[in-house]
N, C-alpha and C positions, 0 to 999 in steps of 0.2 A: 283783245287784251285779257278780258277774262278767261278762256283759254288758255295764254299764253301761266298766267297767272296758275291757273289749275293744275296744267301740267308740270309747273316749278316745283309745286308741291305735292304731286300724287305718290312722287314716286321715294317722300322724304318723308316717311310717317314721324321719326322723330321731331324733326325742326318743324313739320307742324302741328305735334301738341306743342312744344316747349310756344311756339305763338300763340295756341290758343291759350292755354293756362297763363301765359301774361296778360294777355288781354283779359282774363278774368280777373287777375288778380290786380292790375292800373284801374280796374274800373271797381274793383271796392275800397281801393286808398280813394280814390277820387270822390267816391259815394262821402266818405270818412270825413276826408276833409274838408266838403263842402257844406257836411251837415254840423259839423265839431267846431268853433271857432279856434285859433290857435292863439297859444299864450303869449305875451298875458293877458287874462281875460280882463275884459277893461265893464265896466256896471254903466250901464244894462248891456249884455252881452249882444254883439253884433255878430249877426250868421252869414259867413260867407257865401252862401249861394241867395242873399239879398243882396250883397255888390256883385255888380254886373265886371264888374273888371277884376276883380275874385275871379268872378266864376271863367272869364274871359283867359286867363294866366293859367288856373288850375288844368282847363281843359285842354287851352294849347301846350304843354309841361307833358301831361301825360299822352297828347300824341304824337309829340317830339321823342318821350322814352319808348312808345309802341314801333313809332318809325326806323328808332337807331337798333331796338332790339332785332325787326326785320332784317334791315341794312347785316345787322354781322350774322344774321341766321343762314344769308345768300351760299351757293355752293363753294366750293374749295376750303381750302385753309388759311385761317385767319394768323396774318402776321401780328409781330411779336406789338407794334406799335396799336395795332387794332385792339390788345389785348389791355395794353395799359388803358389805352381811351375808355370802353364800358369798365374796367378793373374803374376808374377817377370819377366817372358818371356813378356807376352803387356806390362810390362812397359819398359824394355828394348827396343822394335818395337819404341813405340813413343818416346824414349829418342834419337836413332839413328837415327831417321827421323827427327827428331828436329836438331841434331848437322848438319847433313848434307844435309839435303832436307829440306822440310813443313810438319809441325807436323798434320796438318790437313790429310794428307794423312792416317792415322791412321782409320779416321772415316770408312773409306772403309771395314775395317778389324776387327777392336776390339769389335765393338759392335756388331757385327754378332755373332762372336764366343759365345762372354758371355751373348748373349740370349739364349740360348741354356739351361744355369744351372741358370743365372737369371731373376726374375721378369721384369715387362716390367716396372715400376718406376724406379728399380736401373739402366736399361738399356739407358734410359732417362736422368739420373744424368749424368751417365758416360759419354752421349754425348753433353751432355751442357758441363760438364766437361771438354774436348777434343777442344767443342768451344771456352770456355770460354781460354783456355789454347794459343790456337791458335791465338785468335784474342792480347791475350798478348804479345804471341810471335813475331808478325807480329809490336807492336808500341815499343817493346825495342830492336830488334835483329839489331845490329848493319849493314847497307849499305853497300855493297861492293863499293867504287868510285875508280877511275883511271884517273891522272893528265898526262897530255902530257906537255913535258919540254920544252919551246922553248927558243934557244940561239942563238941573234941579237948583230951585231958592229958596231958601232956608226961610224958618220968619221974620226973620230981621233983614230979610234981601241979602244972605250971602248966597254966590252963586256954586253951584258945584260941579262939576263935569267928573266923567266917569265913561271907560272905554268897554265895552260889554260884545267880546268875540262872537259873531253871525259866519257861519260855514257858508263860504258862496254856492251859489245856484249854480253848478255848473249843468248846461244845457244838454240837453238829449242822452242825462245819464244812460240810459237805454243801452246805448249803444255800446253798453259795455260787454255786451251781450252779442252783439252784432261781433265786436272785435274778436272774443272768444270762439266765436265760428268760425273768424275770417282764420285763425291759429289754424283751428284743425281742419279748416278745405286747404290751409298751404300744408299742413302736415301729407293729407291725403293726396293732393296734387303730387309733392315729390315722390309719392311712394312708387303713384301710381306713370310716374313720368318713369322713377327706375326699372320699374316693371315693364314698361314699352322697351326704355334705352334694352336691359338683357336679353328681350325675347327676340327684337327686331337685329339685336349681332348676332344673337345665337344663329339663328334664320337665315342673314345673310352668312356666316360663318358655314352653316351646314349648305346652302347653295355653291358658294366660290368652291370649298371642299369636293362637294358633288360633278363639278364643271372641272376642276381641277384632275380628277379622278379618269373623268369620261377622255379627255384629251389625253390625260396618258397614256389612260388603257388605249387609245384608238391607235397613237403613237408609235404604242409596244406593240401592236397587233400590226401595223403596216411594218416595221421594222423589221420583225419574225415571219413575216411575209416573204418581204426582200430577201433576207439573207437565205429562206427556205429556197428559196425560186432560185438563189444564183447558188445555192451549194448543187442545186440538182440540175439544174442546167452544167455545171461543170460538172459532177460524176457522169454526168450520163452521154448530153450531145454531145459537149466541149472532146469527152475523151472518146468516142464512138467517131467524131470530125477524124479527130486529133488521131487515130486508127486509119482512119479509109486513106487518110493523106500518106501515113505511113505505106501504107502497101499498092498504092496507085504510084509511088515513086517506085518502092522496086516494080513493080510490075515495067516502070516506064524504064529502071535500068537492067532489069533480065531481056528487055525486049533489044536494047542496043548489044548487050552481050547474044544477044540470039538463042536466050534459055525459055524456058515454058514459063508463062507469065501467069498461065488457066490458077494455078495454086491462090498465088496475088489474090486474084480478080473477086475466087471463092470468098477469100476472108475479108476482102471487101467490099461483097455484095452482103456475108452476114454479119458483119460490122454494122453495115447500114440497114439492114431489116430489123436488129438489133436495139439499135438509135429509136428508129422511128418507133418499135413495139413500145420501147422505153416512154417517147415524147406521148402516148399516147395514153400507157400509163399514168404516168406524171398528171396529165389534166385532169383523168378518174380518181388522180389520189388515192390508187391502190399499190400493193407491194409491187416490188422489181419483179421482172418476168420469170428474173433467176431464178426465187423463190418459190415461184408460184405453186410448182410441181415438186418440187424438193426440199431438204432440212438445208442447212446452214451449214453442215459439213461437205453436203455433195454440191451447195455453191459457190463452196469456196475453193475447194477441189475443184470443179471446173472452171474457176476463175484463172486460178496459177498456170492449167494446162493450157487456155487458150493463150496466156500470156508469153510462158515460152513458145507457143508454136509461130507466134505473131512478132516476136523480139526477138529472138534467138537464145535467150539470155537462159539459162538453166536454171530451170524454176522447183522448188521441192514445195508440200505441206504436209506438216505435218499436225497433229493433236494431241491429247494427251488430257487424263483424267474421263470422269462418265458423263458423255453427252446429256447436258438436260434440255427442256423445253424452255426457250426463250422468248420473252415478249418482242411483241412485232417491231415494238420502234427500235429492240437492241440488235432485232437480228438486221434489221436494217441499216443500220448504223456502223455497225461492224461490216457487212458488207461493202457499203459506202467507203468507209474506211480504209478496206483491203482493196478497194478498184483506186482510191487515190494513189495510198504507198507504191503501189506495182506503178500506175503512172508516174510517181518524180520518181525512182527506179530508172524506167525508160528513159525520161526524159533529159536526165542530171548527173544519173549515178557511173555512168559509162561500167557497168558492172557486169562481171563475169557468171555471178551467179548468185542467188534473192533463194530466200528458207521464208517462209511464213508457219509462223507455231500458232497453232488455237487451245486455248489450256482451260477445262473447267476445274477451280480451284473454291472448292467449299461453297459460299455463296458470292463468288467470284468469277467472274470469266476474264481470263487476260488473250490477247493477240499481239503477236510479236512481226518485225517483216525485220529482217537482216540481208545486207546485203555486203558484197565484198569491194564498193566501187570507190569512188576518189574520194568518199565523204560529202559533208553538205558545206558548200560554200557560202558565205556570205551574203552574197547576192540573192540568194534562195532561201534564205533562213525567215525569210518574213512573206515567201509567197503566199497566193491565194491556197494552195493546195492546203500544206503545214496549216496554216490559220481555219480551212474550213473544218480539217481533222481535230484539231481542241478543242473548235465550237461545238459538235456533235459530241464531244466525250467530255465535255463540259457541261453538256446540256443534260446529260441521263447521272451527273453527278458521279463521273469516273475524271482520272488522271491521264496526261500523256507525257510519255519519257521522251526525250529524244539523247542520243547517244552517238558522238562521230569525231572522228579525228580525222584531218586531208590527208587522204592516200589509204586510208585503212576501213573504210566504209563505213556506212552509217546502221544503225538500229533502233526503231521506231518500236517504243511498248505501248500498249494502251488498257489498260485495267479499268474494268468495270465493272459496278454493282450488277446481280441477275434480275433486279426487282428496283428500277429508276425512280428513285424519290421524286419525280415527278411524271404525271401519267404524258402531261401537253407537252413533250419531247418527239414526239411524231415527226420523223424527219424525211417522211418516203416524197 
């Protein structure tokens, strides 16, 4: 049980100081009023912790407030009905310390508790409140005084009385001194309660934030993963497959026409040494093979030339402006790029003939692919292909146009910065 008890509370710094600081502070009202008799004092002053049944009420009272204080300290959120109940019970505390004691006594206790569920303004109210209540209390509550009677006879035996004002004894003035402290251990108690309440949200604030963070970033980092892996699985195998398929069917219908299939077979065996150079690439995370050996002009020149030699399609490139030196993830990308366009070309455009322009412009680079074919349909206007091409020229902080009407062919632009405002664009 103890245990179960420990573990309630290790992991609630708050709710337990605000327990421990009542329990400090039930146990010097208790001190208080067992040592103080309560008004009005009746001659000779009777001290509650010599009746046994005093002392008996007192002690059960404040383990009854110790207990209900636990009772709403428990986890969760305390409904509205829970709130009136301890809201009736503090008022009751100060209504009792008021009939019988100093209503000020209260401050030791009430506002501890109900900083707990409230704000640190209402907590403030309530203790002006409590002063403001007090100091009222202290200029209307009416003086206990005590007259001593005194009876004189004159010499002829007249008798006289006469009432001569005696300030009562009240008991264990002292303690007025005790009370004066118990003020400022409740002053220093709230301070130091607030000081836990800020540090321990701040704490958990900057944790949940922390936890918050890590999950995103892990998030965003599988997500950019994903979508890396499948844009290069489609530039590379997907359209290398999507190749060997192409020229293993003619090869399969020059062989029923009875023409030389050896041409096919060629472009399909480097198709496929091609893929695989690619796929093994791709795991190193290094550039495209294209690249390897060459600029970005003469890869994309021999992009266009294998592309007609393999489609039929009449392929041109052309350029324009002074060749500069490009960061790797844009020559990449741009590559990427010009191997997608050529595929929906192939795949959609039924096209006679595809221009691809490469333009260095200021601190700009643009890439054009134009082609003469039925235009982009519908159906196609939201494939993977178009979607992977925005990603990647969205990602280095460039634009993509698209331009088509059915029957009059489509024109794909893409502009982009030479110097990608962001470096984590790596798309090889």
């Amino acid at each position: 049980m103890r245990a179960g008890l420990f573990r309630l509370w290790a992991d609630r710094p708050v709710a337990r100081t605000v327990a421990v600081l009542t329990a400090l502070n039930l146990l010097t009202v208790l001190i208080f009023t067992l040592l103080v008799p309560p008004r009005p004092i009746t001659l000779p002053p009777e001290l509650p912790w010599q009746d046994p049944v005093q002392v008996a009420w007192r002690v059960g009272a404040a383990l009854g407030l110790m207990g209900l204080v636990l009772w709403a300290l428990r986890p969760g959120r305390r409904t509205l009905g829970e709130g009136l109940l301890l809201g009736g019970v503090g008022l009751l505390v100060v209504v009792w310390l008021s009939q019988n004691y100093l209503p000020f006594l209260a401050l030791g206790l009430i506002p501890v508790v109900a900083r707990y569920w409230l704000p640190l303004w209402a907590v403030m109210g309530l203790v002006l409140g409590l002063v403001g209540f007090s100091v009222w209390w202290a200029r209307h509550e009416p003086l206990q005084i005590t007259f001593e009677i005194l009876s004189s006879e004159g010499p002829q035996g007249n008798a006289a009385w006469s009432a001569v004002q005696t300030p009562a004894e009240y008991p264990n003035l002292a303690l007025a001194f005790f009370v004066f402290i118990t003020l400022l251990y409740a002053g220093y108690a709230l301070f130091t309660l607030e000081m836990l309440i800020r540090e321990t949200r701040a704490r958990e604030e900057l944790e949940r934030t922390r936890r918050e963070l890590e999950e995103a970033s892990r998030q965003a980092g599988v997500l950019e993963e994903r979508q890396r892996l499948a844009r290069e699985i489609h530039d590379t195998l997907a359209q290398g497959f999507a190749s060997i398929v192409l020229q293993l069917e003619a090869a399969e219908m020059a062989t029923e026409r009875e023409a030389p299939v050896r041409p096919y077979l060629e472009q399909a065996q480097a198709a496929a040494r091609e893929g695989l150079s690619e796929a093994r690439r791709m795991v190193h995370a290094l550039r495209p093979e294209i690249l390897e050996n060459s600029t970005l002009l003469e890869a994309l020149h021999r992009l266009v030339r294998r592309f007609e030699q393999e489609s039929g399609i009449r392929a041109q490139f052309n350029f324009s402006g002074e060749p500069k030196a490009l960061p790797s993830a844009l020559e990449v990308s741009l590559l990427r790029i010009a191997q997608e366009a050529l595929a929906n070309v192939r795949k959609h455009a039924q096209a006679r003939q595809v221009t691809m322009t490469l333009s260095y412009l200021g601190d700009m680079v643009l890439l054009d692919v134009q082609d003469d074919g039925v235009g982009l349909l519908p159906a196609s206007a939201g494939g993977f292909g178009l979607r992977f091409m925005r990603e990647r020229v969205e990602a280095l902080g460039g634009q993509m146009t698209v331009e088509s009407e059915p029957g009059h062919g489509t024109t794909l632009a893409f502009c982009l910065p030479l110097f990608p405002r962001t470096e984590q664009a790596e798309l090889v």
